[in-house]
MARDO-599183 format. One record per residue (C-alpha): x negated, y negated, z negated. Coordinates in steps of 0.5 Angstrom, whole numbers, plus 2048, in hexadecimal, padded with zeros to 3 digits. Last residue first. Layout:
BEGIN
XYZ ...
This chain:
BEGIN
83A7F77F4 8387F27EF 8347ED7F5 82D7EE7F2 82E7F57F3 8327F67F9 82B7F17FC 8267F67F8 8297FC7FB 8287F9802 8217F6801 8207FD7FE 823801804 8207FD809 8197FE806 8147FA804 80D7FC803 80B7F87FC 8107FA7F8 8177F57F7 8197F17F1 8207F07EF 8227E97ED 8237E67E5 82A7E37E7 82B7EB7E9 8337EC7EA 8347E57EC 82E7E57F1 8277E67F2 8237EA7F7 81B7EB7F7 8157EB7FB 80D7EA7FA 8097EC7FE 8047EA7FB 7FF7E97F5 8007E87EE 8067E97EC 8097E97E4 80F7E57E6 80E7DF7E3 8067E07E6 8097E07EE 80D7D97EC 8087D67E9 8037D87F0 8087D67F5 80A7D07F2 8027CF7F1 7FF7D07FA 7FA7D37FB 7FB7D4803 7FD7D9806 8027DA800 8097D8805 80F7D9801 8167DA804 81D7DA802 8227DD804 8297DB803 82F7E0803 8377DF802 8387DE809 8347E480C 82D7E380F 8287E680B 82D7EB80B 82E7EC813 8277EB813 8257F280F 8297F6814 8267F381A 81E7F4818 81B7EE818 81B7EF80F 8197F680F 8147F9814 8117F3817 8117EE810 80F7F480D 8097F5811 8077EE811 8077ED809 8047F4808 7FE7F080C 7FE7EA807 7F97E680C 7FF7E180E 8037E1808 8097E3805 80D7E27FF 8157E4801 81B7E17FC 8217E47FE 8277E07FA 82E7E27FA 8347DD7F9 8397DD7F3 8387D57F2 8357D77EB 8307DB7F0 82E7D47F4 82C7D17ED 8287D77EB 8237D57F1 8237CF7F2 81C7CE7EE 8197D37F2 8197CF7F8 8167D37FE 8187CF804 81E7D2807 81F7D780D 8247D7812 8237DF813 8237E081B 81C7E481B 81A7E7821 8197E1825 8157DE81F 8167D681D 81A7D8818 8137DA815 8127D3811 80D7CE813 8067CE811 8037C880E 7FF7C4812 7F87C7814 7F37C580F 7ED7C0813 7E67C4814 7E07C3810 7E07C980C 7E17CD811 7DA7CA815 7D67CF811 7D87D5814 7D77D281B 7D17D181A 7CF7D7816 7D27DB81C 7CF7D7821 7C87D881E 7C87DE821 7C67DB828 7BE7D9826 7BD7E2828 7BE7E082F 7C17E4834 7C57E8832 7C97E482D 7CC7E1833 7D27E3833 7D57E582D 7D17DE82B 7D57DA82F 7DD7DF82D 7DA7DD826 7D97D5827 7E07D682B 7E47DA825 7E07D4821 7E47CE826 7EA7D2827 7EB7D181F 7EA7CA81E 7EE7C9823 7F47CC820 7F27C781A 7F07CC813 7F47D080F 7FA7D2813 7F47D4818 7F07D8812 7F57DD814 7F57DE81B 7ED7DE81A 7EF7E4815 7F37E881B 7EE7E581F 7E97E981D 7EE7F081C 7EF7F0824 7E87F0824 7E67F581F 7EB7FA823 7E87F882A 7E17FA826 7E4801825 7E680282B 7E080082E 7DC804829 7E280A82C 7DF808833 7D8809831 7D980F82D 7DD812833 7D5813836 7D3819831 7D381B829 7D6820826 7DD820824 7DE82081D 7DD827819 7D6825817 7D9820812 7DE82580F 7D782880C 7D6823807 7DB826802 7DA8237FB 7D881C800 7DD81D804 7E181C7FE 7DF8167FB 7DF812801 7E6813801 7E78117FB 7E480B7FB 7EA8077FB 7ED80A7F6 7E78097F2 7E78017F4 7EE8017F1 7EB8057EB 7E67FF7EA 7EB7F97EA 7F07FD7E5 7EA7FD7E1 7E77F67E2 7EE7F37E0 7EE7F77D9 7E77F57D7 7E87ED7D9 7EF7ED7D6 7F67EF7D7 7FB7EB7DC 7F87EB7E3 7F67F37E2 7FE7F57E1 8007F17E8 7FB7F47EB 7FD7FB7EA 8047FA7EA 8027F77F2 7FD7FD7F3 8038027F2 8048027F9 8007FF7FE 7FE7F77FF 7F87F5804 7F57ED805 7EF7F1800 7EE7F7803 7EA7F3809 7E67F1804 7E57F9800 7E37FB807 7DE7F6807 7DB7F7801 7DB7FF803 7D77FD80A 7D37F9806 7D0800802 7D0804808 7CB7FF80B 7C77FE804 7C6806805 7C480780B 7C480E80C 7BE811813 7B980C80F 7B180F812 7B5813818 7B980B819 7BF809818 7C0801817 7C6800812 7CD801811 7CF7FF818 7D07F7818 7CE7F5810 7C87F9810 7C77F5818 7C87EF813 7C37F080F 7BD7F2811 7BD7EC817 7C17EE81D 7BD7F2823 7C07F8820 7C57F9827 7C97F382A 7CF7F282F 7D07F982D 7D87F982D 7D77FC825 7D17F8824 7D77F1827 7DC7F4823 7D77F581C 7D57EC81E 7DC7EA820 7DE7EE818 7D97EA815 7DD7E4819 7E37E5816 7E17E680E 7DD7E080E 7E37DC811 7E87DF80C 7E37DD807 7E17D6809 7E97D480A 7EB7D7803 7F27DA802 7F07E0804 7EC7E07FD 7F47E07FB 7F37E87FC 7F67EA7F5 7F87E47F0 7F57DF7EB 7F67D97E9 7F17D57E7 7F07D47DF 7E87D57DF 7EA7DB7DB 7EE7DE7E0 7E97DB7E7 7E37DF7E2 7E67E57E2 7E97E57E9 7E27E57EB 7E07EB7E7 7E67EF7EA 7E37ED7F1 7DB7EF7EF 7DE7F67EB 7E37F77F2 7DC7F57F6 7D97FA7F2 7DE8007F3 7DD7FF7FB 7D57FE7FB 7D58047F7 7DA8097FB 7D6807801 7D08087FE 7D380F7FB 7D5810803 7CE80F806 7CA812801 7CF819801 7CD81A809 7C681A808 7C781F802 7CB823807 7C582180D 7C781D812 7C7820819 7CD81E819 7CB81681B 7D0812820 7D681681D 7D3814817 7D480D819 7DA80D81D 7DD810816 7DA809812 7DC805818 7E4809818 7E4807810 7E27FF812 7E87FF816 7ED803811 7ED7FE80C 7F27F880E 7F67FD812 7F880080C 7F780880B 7F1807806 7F4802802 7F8809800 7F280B7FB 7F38047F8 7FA8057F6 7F880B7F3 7F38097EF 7F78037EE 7FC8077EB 7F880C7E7 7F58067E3 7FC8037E2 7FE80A7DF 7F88097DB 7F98027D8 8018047D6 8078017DA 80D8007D7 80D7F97D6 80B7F47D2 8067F07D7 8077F47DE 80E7F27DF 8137EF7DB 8167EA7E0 8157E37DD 81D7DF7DC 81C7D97DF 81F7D37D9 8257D17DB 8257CA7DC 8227C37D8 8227C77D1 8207C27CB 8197C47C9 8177C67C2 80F7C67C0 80C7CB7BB 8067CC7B7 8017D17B9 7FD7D77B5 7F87DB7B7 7F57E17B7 7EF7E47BA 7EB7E37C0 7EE7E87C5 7F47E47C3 7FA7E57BE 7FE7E07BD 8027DC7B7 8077D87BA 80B7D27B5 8127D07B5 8167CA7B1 81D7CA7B2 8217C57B5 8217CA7BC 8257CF7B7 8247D67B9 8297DA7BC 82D7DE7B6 82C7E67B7 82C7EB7BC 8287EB7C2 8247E57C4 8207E77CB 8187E37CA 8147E07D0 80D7DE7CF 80A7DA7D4 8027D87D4 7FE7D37D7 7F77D37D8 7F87D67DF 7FF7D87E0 8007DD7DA 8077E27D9 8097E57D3 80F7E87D2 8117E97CB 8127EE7C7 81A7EF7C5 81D7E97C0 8217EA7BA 8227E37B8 81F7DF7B1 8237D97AF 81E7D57B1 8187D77B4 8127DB7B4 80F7DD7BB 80A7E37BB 8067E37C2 8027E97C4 7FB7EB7C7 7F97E37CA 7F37E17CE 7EE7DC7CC 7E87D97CF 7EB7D57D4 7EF7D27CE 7F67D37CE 7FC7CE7CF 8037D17CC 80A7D27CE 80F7D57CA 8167D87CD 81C7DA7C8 8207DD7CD 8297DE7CC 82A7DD7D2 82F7D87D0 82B7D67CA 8257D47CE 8217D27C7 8197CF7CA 8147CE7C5 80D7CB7C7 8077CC7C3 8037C77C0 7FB7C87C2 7F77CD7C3 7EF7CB7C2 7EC7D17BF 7EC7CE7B8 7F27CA7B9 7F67D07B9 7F67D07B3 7F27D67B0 7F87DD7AF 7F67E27AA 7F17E87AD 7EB7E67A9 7EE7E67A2 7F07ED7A5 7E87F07A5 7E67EB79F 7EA7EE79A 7E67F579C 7E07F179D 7E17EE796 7E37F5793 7DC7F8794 7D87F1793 7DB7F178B 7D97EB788 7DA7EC780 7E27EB77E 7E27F277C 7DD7F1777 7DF7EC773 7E67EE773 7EC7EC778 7F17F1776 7F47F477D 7FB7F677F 8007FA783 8087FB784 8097FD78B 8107FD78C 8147FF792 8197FE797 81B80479B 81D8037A3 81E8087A7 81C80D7AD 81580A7AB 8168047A7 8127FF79F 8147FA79C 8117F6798 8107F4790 80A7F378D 8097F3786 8047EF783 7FF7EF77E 7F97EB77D 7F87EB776 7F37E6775 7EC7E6770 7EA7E076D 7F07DC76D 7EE7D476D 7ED7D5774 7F47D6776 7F37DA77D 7F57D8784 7F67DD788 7F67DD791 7F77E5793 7F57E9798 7FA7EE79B 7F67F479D 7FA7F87A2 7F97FF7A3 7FE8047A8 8028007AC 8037F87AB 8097F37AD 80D7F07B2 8137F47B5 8167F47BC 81C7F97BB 81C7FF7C0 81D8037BA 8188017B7 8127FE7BC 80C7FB7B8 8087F37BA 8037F37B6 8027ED7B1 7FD7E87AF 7FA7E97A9 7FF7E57A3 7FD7E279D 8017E3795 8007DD792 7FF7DF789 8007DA785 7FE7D777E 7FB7DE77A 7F97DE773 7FF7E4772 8017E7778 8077EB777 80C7E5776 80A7E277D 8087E8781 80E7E9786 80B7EA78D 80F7EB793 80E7ED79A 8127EC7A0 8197EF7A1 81B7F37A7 81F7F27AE 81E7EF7B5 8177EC7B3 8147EC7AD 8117E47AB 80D7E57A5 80A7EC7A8 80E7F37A6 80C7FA7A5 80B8007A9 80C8087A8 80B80D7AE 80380F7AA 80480E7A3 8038077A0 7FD80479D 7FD7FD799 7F87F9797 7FA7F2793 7F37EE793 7EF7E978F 7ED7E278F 7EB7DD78A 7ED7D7787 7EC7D5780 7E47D6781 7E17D477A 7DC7DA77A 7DC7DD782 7E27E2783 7E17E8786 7E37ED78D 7EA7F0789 7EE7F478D 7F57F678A 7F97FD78C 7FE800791 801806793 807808798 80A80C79B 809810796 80980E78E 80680778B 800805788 7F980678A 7F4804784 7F27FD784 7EC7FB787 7E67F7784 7E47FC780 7E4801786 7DE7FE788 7DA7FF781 7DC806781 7D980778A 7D2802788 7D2808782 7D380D785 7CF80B78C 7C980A787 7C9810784 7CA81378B 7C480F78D 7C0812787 7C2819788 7BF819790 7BA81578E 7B981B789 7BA82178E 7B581D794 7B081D78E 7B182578D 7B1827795 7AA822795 7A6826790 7AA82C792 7A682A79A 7A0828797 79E82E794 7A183379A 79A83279D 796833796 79A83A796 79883C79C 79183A79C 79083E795 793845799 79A847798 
């Protein structure tokens, strides 16, 4: 090896053998550190399943109080028990007093507990490893404490063994010195003991005892920013409840508990909650309150249920992949395919723009409409799928963009609009310098998802029931994957392009289908503006479809005419409310001598041994009118509305209305239809799909009645 060799390779075995050594003293030092924090803990005691030892974190000269740390660790399938147990179990136990000489008391703090399965039982406590920490207070005049305990708890898997871990610490000058390792780790459970209630502005909460049903029912007021994971209610003597079901209407929250076996509790008592929210735990004092009626049993759906987040997903995927075959969806879906018809000369890479903006445009308006439900939840409103037809300004909004895509359609104007409306009305100017408009293609997917909006399908109801009910991230979620099955159409012609150049060719019977299709958007148009007349004055909604009919008219003329209908938009807000709609008896098809929806009666016209069908319905819900036509008018379905053991109520959702909505929120739904049967047999009702069928309506009705 030459000279120059050897001096380069130098440095290197310089720098190897100092990394050695650095290496060797951070070892030493890792030692010494791991020594000294091992000098602060007591040795593991005890045998599987279960294990424990003391934590120590230092204790400053002439403190007599300090804390420390009782940490337990159990093999997997084993739990252990929280101060209040549930249905079955024994809370923890220390015994210290003759064992723990110079030592005045030690308080044992709980972390807030887990809800865990056994045996179908509903048990709180803790799996794995729990770190209980410790409140002592020492006698100072001894100068180094034994601090010795023995911790009896009891610990199940397919059963239950009692056990005693037997641990101890002699607190001497060195391990009572400051120990950051064992404090962070005391530290981490400290931090999981329930604050008060106060601290997060939850006030008192309010127990009900309906001893009949055997419920036990807590009410609790919520801060907009708060949401709830799990209640854990304590009370006198201690019952054996099942997981409750949860349902929250705007910042007030319901939770429901069955009582199995065991004592009821005593309303004399005290009771206390400790929940579990998305910014830890808190703990609340009780209220009792005597019981006016019966309470209304909340329907175990969504919340608690059987339903897991990616099976949730997989149905709104679905559900929103069959919107596409709604009358809601498919004029804008026949624009696009005119479109392309109009323009096969596209290229494949073309053709995959035009469609993957169109799957943008659907996908982030689901994302924009999950993120205005976020923000209505956590300002306390309630929330609810399609309720945006419920506003005037919208449902105007909405039908006059679709005059404006009839009338391109009917060639009552061609690109002669300003850029954005004529990207709105036929997905863009064509140009040879700009064959694919982008940002047409991506209104034309927001607008389909808008017109999806009145729609309800199979699964999607489940889907949006569940979103309703979990947090923000969740929510988003189940809203994005309805937007991908909506899109998945889209999708797959662009992974095969080529189907495209398989439409017809281009030629004269365009014009006609144009005209086809415009007639299509016409009939949907006053559709919404048939709708928005049970929002406003009759007259009001003749006087906008005759600004439009104006400006259809005379848009060609002069460009001053498209301020109609920004005029006539405008001028809904200034228009009277139409006065509450009448029932539907009114209709020819319908013979059923309806009721006003009145919830409240309903368990009362059970106990008089009749039937209750409840049906929720709305102008702009468009499942809701094929039902009717399909179902409920048909002659079979009347002829049971009508028997003399039925009454049939009916509740109009068309406008915003509260009653509706607390009654929707208690049986965990968030849209509509909405249709169920109560009885004798079933006091807690039977919930229908969303598509009705007569075979269903009929079940539910034998059902309910108990034959």
């Amino acid at each position: 090896m030459s000279k120059s060799d050897q001096s380069f390779l130098w440095p290197r075995r310089l720098l190897t053998t100092w990394t050695i050594c650095i290496s060797l003293v951070m070892g030493l030092m890792i030692s010494v550190l791991s020594v000294h924090a091992l000098a602060a803990s007591s040795e593991w005691q005890g045998k599987p399943p279960v294990q424990g030892r003391l934590l120590l974190a230092g204790v400053a000269e002439g403190q007599s109080e300090f804390v420390a740390g009782l940490e337990l660790t159990l093999e997997p399938g084993w739990k252990t028990y929280w101060r209040t147990p549930g249905a079955a179990g024994i809370k923890p136990r220390l015994i210290w007093q003759e064992q723990s000489a110079g030592i005045k008391s030690i308080e044992l703090l709980y972390p807030a507990p887990h809800r865990l399965d056994f045996q179908g039982l509903q048990l709180y406590g803790y799996e794995k490893r729990v770190i209980f920490p410790l409140k002592v207070t020492r006698d100072l005049s001894v100068a180094e404490p034994d601090l010795n305990l023995d911790a009896r708890i009891l610990v199940c898997r397919e059963l239950c063994i009692p056990a005693s871990v037997k641990t101890g610490i002699k607190l001497t000058a060195d391990n009572q010195r400051p120990d950051a390792e064992a404090a962070f780790e005391i530290d981490q459970f400290k931090a999981q003991i329930p604050l008060p209630g106060a601290v997060a502005g939850l006030e008192t909460a309010l127990f009900t005892l309906d001893e009949q049903q055997k419920l036990l029912q807590v009410e609790l007021t919520l801060p907009a920013n708060l949401t709830v994971d799990d209640l854990f209610p304590e009370v006198l003597p201690e019952p054996e409840l099942d997981a409750p079901v949860i349902v929250q209407q705007g910042q007030r929250l319901i939770a429901q508990f069955s009582i199995q076996r065991k004592r009821m509790p005593d309303i004399q008592q005290s009771a206390n909650l400790v929940v579990r929210t998305n910014l830890g735990a808190y703990e609340i004092s009780g209220q009792w309150q005597a019981l006016a009626a019966p309470l209304n049993k909340l329907q175990p759906v969504a919340v608690g249920g059987d339903y897991s987040l990616p099976l949730i997903l997989l149905l709104a995927l679905t559900g929103g992949l069959i919107l596409n075959l709604m009358p809601c969806v498919l004029p804008v879906l026949s624009i696009k395919v005119l479109h392309l018809i109009r323009h096969q000369e596209f290229t494949r890479s073309q053709i995959r723009k035009s469609f993957i903006a169109t799957a943008a445009g659907i996908i982030a308006s689901f994302a924009i409409l999950a993120g205005v439900m976020i923000a209505l939840k956590s300002a306390g409103q309630v929330v609810g799928w399609g309720i945006q037809f419920q506003q005037p300004l919208f449902i105007g909004a909405l039908g006059i963009i679709i005059v404006l895509f009839a009338a391109n359609l009917w060639g009552r104007f061609e690109f002669r609009l300003p850029g954005f409306i004529a990207g709105l009305a036929s997905g863009g100017e064509v140009t040879q310098q700009n064959p694919v408009s982008l940002s047409g293609s991506f209104a034309q997917g927001a607008l389909a998802t808008l017109l999806a909006t009145p729609c309800s399908a199979p699964f999607l109801g489940t889907a949006i029931s569940f979103a309703f009910a979990q947090n923000a991230p969740e929510l988003l979620m189940i809203f994005v994957a309805m937007g991908v099955g909506l899109t998945l159409p889209y999708l797959l012609l662009t992974l095969v392009p080529e189907w495209v150049h398989k439409l017809p060719k281009p030629g004269p019977w365009m014009v006609t289908l144009k005209k086809v299709l415009s007639i299509g958007l016409l009939l949907t148009a006053g559709w919404l503006f048939w709708v928005l007349s049970d929002l406003v004055v009759l007259w009001g909604t003749a006087v906008i479809a005759a600004v439009m009919l104006i400006w259809w008219g005379s848009v060609r003329i002069r460009p001053l005419f498209w301020v109609l209908p920004l005029v006539a938009w405008l001028s809904i807000a200034l228009l009277p409310a139409a006065p509450l709609p009448v029932l539907a008896s009114g209709e020819t098809e319908d013979t059923v001598n309806w009721q006003a929806f009145k919830p409240e009666s309903i368990r009362q016209h059970v106990s008089e041994g009749k039937l209750v069908f409840v049906d929720i319905t709305a102008r702009w819900c468009v499942t809701c009118v094929a039902n009717k036509v399909a179902v409920i008018q048909t002659e079979t379905i009347q002829n049971q509305l009508n028997a003399v053991d039925m009454v049939a109520m009916q509740g109009d959702w068309t406008r915003p209305d509260d009653t509706i909505s607390s009654f929707l929120n208690e049986h965990n739904r968030f849209g509509i239809p909405f249709n169920a049967v109560y009885g004798p047999a079933e006091p807690e009702g039977v919930l229908l799909g969303e598509i009705l069928t007569q075979q269903d309506v009929l079940n539910a009705i034998q059902k309910a009645r108990g034959h």
